[in-house]
C-alpha positions in Angstrom: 30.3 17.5 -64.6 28.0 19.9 -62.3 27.0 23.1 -63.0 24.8 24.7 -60.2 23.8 28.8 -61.2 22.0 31.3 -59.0 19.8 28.4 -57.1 17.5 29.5 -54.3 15.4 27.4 -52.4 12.2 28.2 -49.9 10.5 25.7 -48.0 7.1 26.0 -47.9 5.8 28.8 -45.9 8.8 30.1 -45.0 10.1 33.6 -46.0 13.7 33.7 -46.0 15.5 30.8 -48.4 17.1 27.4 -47.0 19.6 28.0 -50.5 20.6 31.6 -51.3 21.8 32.0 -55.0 24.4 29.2 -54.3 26.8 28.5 -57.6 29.1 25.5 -57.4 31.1 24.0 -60.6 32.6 20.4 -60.5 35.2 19.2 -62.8 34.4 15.4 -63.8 36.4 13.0 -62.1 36.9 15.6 -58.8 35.7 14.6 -55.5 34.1 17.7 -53.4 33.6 17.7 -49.5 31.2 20.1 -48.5 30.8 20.5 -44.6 28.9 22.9 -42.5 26.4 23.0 -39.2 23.8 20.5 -38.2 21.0 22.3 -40.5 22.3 24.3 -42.7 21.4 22.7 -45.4 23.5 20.1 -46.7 20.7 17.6 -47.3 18.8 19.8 -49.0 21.3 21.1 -51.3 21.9 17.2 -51.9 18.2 17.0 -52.5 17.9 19.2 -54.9 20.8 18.0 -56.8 18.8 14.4 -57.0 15.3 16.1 -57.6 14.3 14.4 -54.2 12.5 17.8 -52.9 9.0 18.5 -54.3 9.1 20.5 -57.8 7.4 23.6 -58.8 4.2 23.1 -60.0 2.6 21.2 -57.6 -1.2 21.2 -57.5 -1.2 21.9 -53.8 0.6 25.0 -53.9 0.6 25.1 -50.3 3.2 22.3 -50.0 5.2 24.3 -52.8 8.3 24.5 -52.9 9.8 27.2 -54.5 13.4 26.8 -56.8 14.9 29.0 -58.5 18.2 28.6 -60.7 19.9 25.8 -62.7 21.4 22.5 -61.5 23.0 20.7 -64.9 25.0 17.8 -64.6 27.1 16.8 -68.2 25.4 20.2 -69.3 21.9 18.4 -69.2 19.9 20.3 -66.9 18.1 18.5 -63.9 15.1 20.6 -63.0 12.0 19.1 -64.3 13.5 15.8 -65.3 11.9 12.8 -64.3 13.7 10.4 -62.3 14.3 7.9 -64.6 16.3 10.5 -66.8 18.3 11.0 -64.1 19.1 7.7 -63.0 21.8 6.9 -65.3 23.4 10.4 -64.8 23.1 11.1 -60.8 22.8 9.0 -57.7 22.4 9.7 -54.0 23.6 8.0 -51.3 21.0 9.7 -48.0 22.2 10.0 -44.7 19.1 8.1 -43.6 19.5 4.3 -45.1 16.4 3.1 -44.2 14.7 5.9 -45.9 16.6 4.9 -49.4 15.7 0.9 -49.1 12.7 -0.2 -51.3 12.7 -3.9 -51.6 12.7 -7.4 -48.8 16.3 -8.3 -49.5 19.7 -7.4 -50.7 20.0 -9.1 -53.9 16.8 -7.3 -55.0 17.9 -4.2 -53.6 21.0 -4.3 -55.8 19.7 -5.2 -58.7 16.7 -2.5 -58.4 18.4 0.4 -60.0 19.9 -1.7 -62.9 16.5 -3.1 -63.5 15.1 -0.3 -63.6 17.5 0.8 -66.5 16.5 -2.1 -68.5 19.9 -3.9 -68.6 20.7 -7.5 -69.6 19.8 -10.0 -67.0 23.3 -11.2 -67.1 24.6 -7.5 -66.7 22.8 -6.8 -63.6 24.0 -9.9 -61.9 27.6 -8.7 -62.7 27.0 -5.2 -61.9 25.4 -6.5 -58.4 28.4 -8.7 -57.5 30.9 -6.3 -58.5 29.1 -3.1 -56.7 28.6 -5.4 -53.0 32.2 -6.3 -53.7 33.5 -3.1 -54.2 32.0 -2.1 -50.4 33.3 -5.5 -48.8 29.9 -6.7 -48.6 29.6 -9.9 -50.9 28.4 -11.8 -47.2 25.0 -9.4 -47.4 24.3 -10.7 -50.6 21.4 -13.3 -49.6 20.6 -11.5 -46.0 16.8 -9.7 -45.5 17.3 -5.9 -45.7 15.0 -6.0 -42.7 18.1 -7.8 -40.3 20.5 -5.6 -41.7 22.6 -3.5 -39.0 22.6 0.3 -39.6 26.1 0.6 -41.3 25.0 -2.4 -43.1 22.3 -1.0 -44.9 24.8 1.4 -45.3 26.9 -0.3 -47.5 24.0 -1.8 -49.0 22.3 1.5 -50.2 26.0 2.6 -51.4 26.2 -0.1 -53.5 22.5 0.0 -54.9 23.4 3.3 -56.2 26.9 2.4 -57.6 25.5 -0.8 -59.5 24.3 2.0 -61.7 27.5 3.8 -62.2 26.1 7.3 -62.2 28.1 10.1 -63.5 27.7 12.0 -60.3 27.3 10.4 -56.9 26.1 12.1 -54.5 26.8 11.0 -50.6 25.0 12.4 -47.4 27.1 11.6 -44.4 28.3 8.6 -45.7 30.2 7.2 -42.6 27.9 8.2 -40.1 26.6 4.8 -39.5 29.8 3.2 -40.1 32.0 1.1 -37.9 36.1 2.6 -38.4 37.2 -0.3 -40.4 34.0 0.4 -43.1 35.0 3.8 -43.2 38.6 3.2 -44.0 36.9 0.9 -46.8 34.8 3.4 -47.8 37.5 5.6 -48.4 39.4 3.1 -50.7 35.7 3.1 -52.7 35.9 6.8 -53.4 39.3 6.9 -54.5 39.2 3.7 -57.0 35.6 4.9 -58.2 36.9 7.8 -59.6 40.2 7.2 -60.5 39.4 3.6 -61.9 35.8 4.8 -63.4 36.5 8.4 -63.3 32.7 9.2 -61.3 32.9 12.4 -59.8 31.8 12.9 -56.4 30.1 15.6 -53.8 30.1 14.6 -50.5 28.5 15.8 -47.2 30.1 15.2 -44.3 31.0 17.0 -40.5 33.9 14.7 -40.6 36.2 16.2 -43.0 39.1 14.4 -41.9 37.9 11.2 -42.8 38.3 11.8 -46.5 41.9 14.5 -46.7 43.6 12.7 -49.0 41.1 12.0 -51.5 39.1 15.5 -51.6 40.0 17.7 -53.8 38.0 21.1 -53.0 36.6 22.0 -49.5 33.5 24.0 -49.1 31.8 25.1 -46.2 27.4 25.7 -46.4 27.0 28.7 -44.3 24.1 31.2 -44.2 23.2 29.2 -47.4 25.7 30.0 -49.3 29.2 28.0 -50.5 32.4 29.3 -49.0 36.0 27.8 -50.0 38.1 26.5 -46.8 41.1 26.7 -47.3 41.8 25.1 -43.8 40.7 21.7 -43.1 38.5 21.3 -40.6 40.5 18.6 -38.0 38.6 17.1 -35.2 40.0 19.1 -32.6 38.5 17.1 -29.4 41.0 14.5 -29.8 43.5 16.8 -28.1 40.9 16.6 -24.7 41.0 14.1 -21.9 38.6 11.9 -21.4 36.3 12.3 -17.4 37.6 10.7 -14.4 35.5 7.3 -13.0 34.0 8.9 -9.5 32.0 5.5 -9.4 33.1 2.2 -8.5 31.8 -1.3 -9.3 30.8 -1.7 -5.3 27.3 -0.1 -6.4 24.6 -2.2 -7.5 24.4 -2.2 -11.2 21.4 0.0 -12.6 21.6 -2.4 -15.9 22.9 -5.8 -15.8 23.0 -8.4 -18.7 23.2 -11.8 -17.9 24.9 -14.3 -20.3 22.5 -12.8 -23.3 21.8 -14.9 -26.0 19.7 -13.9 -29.2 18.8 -15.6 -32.5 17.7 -12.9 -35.5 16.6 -14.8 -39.2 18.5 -18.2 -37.8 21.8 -16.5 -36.9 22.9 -16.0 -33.4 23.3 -11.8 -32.8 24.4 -12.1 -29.4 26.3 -15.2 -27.8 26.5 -14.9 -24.0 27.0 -11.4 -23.7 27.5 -10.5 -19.8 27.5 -6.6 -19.4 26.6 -4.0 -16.3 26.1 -0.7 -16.0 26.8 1.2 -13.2 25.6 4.4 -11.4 27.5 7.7 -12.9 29.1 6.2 -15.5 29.4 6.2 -19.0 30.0 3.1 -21.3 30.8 2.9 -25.0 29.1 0.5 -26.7 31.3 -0.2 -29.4 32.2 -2.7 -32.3 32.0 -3.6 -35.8 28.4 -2.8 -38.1 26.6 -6.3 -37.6 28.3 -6.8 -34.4 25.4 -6.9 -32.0 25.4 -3.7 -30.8 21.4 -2.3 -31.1 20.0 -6.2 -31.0 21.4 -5.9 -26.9 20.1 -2.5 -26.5 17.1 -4.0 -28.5 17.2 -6.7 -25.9 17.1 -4.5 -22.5 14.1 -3.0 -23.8 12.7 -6.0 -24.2 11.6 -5.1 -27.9 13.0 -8.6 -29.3 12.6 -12.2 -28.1 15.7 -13.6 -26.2 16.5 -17.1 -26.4 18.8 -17.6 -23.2 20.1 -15.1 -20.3 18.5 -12.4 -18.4 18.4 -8.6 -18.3 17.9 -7.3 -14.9 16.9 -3.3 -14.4 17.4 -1.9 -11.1 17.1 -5.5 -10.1 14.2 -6.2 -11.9 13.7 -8.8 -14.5 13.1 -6.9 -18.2 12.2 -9.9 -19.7 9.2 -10.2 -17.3 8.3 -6.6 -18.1 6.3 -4.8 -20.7 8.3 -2.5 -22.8 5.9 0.3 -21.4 7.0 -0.4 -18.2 10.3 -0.7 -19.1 10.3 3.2 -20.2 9.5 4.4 -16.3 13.2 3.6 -16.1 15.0 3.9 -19.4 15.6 6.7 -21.2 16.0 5.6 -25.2 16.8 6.9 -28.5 16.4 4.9 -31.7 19.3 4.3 -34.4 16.4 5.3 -36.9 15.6 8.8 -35.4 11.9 8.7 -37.3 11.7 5.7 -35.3 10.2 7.6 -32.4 8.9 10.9 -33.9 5.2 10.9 -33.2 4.2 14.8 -31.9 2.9 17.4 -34.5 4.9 20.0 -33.0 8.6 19.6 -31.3 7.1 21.0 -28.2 4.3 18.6 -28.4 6.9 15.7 -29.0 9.2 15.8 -26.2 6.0 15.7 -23.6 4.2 12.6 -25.3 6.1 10.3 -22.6 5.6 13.1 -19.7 2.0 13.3 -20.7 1.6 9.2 -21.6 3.5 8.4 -18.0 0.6 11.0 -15.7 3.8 13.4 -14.7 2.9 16.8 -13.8 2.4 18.7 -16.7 3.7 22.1 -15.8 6.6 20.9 -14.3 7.4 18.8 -17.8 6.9 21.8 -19.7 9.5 23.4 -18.1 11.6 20.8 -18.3 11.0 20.5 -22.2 12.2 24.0 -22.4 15.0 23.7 -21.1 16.4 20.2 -22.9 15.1 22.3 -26.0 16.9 25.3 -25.3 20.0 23.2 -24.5 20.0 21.2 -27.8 19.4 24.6 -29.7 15.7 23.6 -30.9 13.8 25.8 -28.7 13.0 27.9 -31.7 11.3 25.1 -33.9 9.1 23.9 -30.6 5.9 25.1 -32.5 7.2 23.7 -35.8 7.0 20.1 -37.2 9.5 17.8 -36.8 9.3 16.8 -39.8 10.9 20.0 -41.6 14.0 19.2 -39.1 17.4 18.0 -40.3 18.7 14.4 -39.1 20.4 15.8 -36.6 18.1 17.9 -35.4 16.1 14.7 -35.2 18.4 13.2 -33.0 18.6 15.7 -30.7 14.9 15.9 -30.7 15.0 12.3 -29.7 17.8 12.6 -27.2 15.7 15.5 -25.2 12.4 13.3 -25.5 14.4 10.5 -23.8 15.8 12.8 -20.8 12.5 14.7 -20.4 11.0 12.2 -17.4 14.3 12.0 -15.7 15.0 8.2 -16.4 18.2 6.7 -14.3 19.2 4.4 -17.1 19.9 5.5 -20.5 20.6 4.2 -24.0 21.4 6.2 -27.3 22.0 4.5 -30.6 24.3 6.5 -32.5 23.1 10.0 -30.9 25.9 11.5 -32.7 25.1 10.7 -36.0 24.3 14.2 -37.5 26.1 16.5 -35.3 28.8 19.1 -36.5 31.7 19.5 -33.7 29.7 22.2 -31.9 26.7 20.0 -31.1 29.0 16.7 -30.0 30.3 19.3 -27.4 26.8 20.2 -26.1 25.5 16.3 -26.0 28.4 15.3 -24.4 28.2 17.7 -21.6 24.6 16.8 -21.5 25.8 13.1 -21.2 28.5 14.0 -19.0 26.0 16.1 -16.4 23.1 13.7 -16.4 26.3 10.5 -15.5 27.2 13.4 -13.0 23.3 13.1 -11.1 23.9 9.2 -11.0 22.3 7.9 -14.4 24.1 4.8 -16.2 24.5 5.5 -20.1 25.4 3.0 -22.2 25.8 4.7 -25.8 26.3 3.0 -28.9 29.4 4.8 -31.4 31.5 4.1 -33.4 34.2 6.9 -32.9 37.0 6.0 -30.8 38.4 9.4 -30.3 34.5 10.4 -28.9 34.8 7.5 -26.7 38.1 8.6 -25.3 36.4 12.1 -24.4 33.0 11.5 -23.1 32.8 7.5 -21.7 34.2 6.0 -18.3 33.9 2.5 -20.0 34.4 0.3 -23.2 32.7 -2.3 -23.7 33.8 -3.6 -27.6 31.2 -6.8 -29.2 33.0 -8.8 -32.2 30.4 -11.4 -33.6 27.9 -11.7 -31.3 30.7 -11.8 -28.1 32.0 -9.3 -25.9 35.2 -8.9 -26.4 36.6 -6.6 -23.6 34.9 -4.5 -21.2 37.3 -2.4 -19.4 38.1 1.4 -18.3 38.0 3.5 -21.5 42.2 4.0 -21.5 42.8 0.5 -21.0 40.5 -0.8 -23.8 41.6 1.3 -26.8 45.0 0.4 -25.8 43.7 -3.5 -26.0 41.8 -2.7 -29.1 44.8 -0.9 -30.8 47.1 -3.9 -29.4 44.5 -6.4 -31.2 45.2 -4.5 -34.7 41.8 -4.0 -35.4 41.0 -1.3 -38.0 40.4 2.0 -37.1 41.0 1.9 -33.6 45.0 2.0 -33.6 46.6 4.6 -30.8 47.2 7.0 -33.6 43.2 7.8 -34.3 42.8 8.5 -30.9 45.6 8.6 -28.8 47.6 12.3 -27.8 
């Protein structure tokens, strides 16, 4: 089904190859989980695979790539093909979802591929309902892509791609942005895709336990290169305690949400939502994609209209406040991570706010350095952040956020991106800066990193909140209340 030979990649400008001679051979109807660190790779490879990446033969050679090798998929090879060729054969599912959606709504954005391919009208319609089904999403079917929670568009670009049954299918971190009980969905897709259809699949993922029973081959990126494990890579934290509450609700609340109701396209998000967030502590922000988790840390910010409550910082009414202002005392990082990537160098980046906000300058800089050097992107601080991975995006983000030493703050989906080394160094990052007094409320979906890093759970199911509670206590709740993906054994002892 795919045939990859001797391929080599170079980004532009740079000496030494992202891809080194990498050779990988998949058997049709196999599904292949490839893993590795946060920039090794992985995208690119999947990239080149699609024809994503700029081609040889570009009139600006200096944005050039350069490729060398063959990637064939049902012996046809893929390098110079133009993508409408390739539609029918290959299709890629990006760890960025936003950066895959092209059209206003999700019917369109189903039916674009097929369209695209010149089918029947009456086909496309079928191939729509049946691909949205297929993902349990046949509710997003007349929603604006624009109102679309992140593991919505998810699901959304999943099944844009599978309404065109591709040979191949490619898939980027497919679960980042999804809620436990999509990923356990998800997984049922893989399996019935291929054994029902017989589409083979290559997926990228850090979470390699997620799919064990249906992968049949696991490879590892490293040093750009393809290396069998034979061993699968288990998430290992789960074995850790979680950190010991030091606070206690007697403190005035840094962050408190007031009976928080919010209407987005004539639906109510959020229904009365009454949170607080305390000095030194930690609080998951959990619950299901579409939920109402980043419309409330939306909300705080006061980036969306609210219809009824109040959000009070350090005492302060937000609602009152300019989202400017608002920054003096929150520390924020996007679900989107090119959301709030404006700087022409990383270096240049994570001092915008310093620099926007009149803070001394030197004393920034040497702040910078160190978040930098901590989040292992010290070396690309004269680079662009454009040429970093997603996660190296995200931790670019994170270290902008910390940089002017804000005492509340609020990360949507930080993780998203991060192999297992680099959720260890964010959460003792987290865990240090709840140490010096900062409330975090952080947005995941992982139980088990909840159990490890957060002093609080607080759990939203339709617009409400459902429990707020000290972390143990609430996964029991939430394991008690059956709801997928959070039973004792995902992240219990």
């Amino acid at each position: 089904m795919l045939d990859i030979s001797g391929l080599t990649f170079f980004y532009p400008g740079q000496a030494r190859p992202v891809i080194k001679g990498l050779s990988l051979r998949l058997p049709p109807g196999s599904i292949t989980l490839v893993t590795g660190r946060s920039g090794s790779g992985k995208s690119t490879l999947a990239g080149l695979i699609m024809g994503t990446l700029p081609r040889e033969g570009h009139e600006d050679t200096s944005s050039t790539c350069k490729v060398e090798g063959s990637i064939k998929v049902k012996g046809q090879e893929m390098r110079g093909r133009n993508p409408y060729s390739r539609a029918g054969l290959v299709g890629l599912v990006s760890q960025d979802p936003d950066s895959q959606l092209c059209t206003m709504s999700v019917k369109d954005e189903i039916a674009f591929g097929p369209e695209n391919l010149c089918l029947p009208r009456k086909k496309i319609a079928q191939r729509s309902k049946w691909a949205l089904g297929t993902v349990k999403a046949s509710n997003l079917m007349e929603r604006s892509t624009f109102s679309l929670s992140g593991g919505e568009k998810q699901k959304v670009t999943i099944a844009s791609i599978m309404a065109m049954k591709p040979d191949l299918l490619v898939l980027d971190e497919p679960t980042a942005s999804m809620d436990p009980s999509s990923t356990m969905q998800l997984m049922d897709v893989v399996e019935r895709l291929r054994d029902n259809i017989g589409t083979s699949m290559l997926i990228f993922e850090h979470r390699t336990h997620v799919f064990r029973s249906q992968v049949d081959h696991f490879l590892e990126l490293k040093d750009g290169r393809l290396v069998r494990s034979d061993q699968l890579i288990q998430d290992v934290m789960v074995q850790r305690k979680g950190p010991t509450i030091t606070t206690t609700t007697k403190q005035k609340p840094l962050l408190s949400i007031k009976d928080l109701w919010v209407n987005r396209e004539e639906r109510n998000v959020l229904k009365g939502v009454n949170l607080d967030i305390y000095p030194g502590q930690i609080t998951a922000l959990m619950g299901d994609n579409g939920s109402g988790k980043t419309t409330l840390a939306l909300s705080c910010l006061n980036m969306i209209p609210v219809q009824k409550g109040r959000v009070l910082v350090k005492e302060k009414d937000a609602i009152k406040m300019s989202t400017s202002k608002l920054a003096l005392d929150i520390g924020f990082v996007f679900q989107n991570p090119n959301s709030q990537i404006f700087g022409s160098t990383v270096e240049e980046e994570v001092l915008i706010g310093p620099r926007s906000l009149g803070m001394d300058m030197e004393a920034s800089m040497v702040k910078a350095n160190e978040l930098l050097k901590d989040l292992d992107l010290h070396r690309y601080r004269n680079h662009s952040p454009q040429v970093l991975s997603h996660g190296e995006k995200r931790r670019l983000n994170l270290a902008s956020a910390l940089v002017h030493d804000p005492g509340i703050l609020i990360l949507d989906e930080v993780f998203v991106g991060q192999d297992l080394g680099f959720m260890e160094s964010i959460s003792k990052l987290l865990q240090k800066q709840a140490e010096c007094g900062k409330g975090i409320l952080l947005i995941l979906h992982d139980p088990v990193l909840a159990r490890i890093i957060c002093h609080r759970v607080a759990f939203l199911g339709k617009g409400k909140l459902l429990l707020h509670e000290p972390v143990g206590q609430g996964l029991e709740k939430l394991s008690k209340m059956c709801i997928p993906g959070y039973s004792k054994e995902v992240w219990g002892e």
